[in-house]
N, C-alpha and C positions, 0 to 999 in steps of 0.2 A: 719818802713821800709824806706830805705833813698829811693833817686830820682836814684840812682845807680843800687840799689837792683831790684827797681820797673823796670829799664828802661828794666834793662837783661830777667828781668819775660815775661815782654811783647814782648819783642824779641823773647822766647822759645813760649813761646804760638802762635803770630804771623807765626815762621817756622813751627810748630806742625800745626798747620791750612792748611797752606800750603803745607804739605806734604796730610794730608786729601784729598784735593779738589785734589790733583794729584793722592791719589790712586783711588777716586772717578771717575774719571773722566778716570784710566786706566780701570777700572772696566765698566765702560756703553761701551768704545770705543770694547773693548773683547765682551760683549754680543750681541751686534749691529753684531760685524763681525761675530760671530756664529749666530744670527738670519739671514743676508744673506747668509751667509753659506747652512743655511739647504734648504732657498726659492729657491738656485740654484741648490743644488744636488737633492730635490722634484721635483721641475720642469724639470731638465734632465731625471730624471729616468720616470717620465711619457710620457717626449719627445721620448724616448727610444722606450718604450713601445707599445707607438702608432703607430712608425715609421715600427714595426714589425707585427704588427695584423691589425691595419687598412688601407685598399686600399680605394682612391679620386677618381671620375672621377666627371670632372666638364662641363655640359652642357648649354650654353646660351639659353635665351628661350625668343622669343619674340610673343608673340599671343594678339589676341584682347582681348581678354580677361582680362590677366594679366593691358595690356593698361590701362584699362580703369579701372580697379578696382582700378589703382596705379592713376591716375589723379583726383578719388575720393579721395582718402586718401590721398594725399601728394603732389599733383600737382606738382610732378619731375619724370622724367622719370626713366620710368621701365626695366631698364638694368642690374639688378643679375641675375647670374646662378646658375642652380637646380642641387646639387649635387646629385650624388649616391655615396654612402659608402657599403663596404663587413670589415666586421671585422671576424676574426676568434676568435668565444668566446671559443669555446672550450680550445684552448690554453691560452689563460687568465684563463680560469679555470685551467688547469693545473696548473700555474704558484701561484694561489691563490685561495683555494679552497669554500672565503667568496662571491667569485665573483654573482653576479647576474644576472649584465648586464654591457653595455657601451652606454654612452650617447655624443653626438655631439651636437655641435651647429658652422657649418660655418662661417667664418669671427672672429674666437673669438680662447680664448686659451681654452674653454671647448671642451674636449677630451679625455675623463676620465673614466675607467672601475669604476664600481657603484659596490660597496662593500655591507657584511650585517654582522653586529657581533651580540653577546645575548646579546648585550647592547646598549645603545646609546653615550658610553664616549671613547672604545674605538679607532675608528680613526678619534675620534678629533685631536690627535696629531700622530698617526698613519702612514704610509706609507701603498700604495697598496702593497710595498716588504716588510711591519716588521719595517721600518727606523722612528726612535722618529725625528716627525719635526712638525714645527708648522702650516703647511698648511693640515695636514691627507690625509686625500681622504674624494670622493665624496660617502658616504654612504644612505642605505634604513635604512629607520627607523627598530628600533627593532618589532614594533607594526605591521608592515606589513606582508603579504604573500611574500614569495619569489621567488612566480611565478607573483606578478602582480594582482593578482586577486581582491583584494578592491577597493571597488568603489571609493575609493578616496588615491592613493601609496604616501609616504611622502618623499623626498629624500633630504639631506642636504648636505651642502658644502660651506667653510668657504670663506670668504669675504676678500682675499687677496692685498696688497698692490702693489703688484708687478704683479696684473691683473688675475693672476692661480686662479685654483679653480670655485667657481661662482663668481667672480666678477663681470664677464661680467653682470648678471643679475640687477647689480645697474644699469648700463648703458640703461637699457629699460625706467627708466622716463625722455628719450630724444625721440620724436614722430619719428626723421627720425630715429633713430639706430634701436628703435622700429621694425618700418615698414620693415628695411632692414634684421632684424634678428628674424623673426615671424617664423619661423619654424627649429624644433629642429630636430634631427637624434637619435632614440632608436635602440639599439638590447636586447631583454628581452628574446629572446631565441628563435623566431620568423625570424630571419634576422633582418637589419638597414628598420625600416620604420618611414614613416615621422610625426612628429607632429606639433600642432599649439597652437599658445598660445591663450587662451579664457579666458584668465584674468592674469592680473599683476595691482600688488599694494605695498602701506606702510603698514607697522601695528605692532604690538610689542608682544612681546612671551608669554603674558599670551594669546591674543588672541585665543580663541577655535574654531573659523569657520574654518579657512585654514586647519588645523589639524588635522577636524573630518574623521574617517577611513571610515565608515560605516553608514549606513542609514536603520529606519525602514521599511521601503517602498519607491516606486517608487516614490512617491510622494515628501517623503521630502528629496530624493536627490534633485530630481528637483527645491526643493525650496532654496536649500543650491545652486544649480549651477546659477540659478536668483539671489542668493544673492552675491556671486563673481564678479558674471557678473559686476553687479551695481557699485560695489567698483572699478572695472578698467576704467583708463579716458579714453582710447580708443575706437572707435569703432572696436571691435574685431571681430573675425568670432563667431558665433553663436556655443553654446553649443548643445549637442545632449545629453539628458537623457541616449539613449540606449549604449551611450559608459564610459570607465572609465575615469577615470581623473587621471592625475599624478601632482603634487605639489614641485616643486623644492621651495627652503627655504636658505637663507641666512642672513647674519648679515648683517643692514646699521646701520650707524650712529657711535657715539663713539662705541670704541673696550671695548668690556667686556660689552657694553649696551645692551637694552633689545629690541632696533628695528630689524625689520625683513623687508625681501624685498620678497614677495612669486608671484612665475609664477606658471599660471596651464596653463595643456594642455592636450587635447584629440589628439587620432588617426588623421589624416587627410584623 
């Protein structure tokens, strides 16, 4: 092959590469715009959502009480307000008949009617309305009651980059957000009532403690809620045997890994 032959070859091969790396690169540019694509029509359609079923009223509260409890834990002053929430689930039920409940958490973008399908896959990519997106909804496990009734409800919701979803729930291994967002807002069919968080932690998805539904007796729930306990670095409010626990559950760490960030909470 002369130096001619060779130089043209290298030249073709050279442009052929370089059209590569351009269709490559039209190609990521295309699915990036569809992955924000879907994080913003998910997240309108939940904003939508909300904006039609749930009423805010937000009350300051300043007592000795709160005072002092906030000077033990955090030595900044204790100036959040206590919201009340009315959600109308009925009409989320209408509107989606997997519905089971909706869960809040103040100051955050958790907002979100709580789904339940016969499975656990699909509204991983699911929409509350039907809509294939990569944020789903915030679903009940399949293994749970759908009234709530297990001693221990499992409810998940993906770890989004754009904050939707549970994300907020990374944000709890920070002590002040922590402290500032320790009480969550359920309606499980009951009205909006408050809950508290009595443990938050790391831990990874074979993990079986966070997970367990049910218990042989009085006893070794008790000993499963002492052993949560133990695992959160906070000093938390104190567990009560005689109530249930709910277990929100989300992805940390690398995407598609096998870390987990789980908050429980009882009644307050």
């Amino acid at each position: 092959m002369t130096k001619k032959n060779k130089s043209a070859r290298n030249n073709v091969l050279f442009i052929l590469l370089e059209i590569l790396c351009a269709v490559l690169f039209f190609c990521t540019v295309v699915r990036m715009y569809r992955i924000v694509g879907d994080y913003k029509k998910a997240s309108r359609e939940y904003e939508v959502l909300a904006e039609s079923v749930v009423k805010e009223e937000k009350k300051p509260v300043f007592t000795e009480e709160t005072e002092k409890r906030e000077e033990y834990i955090l030595d900044l002053p204790y100036d959040y307000e206590v919201a009340e929430y009315d959600v109308d689930l009925e009409t989320v039920k209408m509107k989606n008949s997997d519905t089971v409940g909706w869960i809040i958490l103040p100051d955050s973008k958790i907002n979100y009617p709580i789904v339940k399908s016969k499975d656990n896959k699909e509204y991983l990519t699911t929409t509350f309305e039907g809509q294939t997106a990569n944020s789903g909804a915030i679903f009940l496990s399949m293994y749970c009651d759908d009234n709530f009734s297990n001693q221990n409800t499992v409810i998940y919701g993906h770890n989004m980059k754009n904050g939707s979803m549970f994300r907020a729930l990374n944000h709890m291994t920070d002590k002040e957000y922590f402290w500032r967002h320790h009480i969550f807002y359920m309606d499980i069919g009951n009205g909006v009532e408050p809950y508290e968080v009595i443990s938050c932690y790391q831990t990874i998805e074979t993990d079986p403690i966070p997970w367990q539904l049910s218990f042989q007796s009085q006893e070794s729930y008790e000993t499963w809620l002492k052993s949560i306990s133990e695992r959160c670095a906070y000093d938390c409010v104190d567990y009560n045997i005689n109530k249930t626990t709910i277990t929100l559950s989300t992805c940390r760490g690398q995407s598609g890994g096998t870390g987990r960030f789980v908050v429980h909470l009882q009644k307050k």
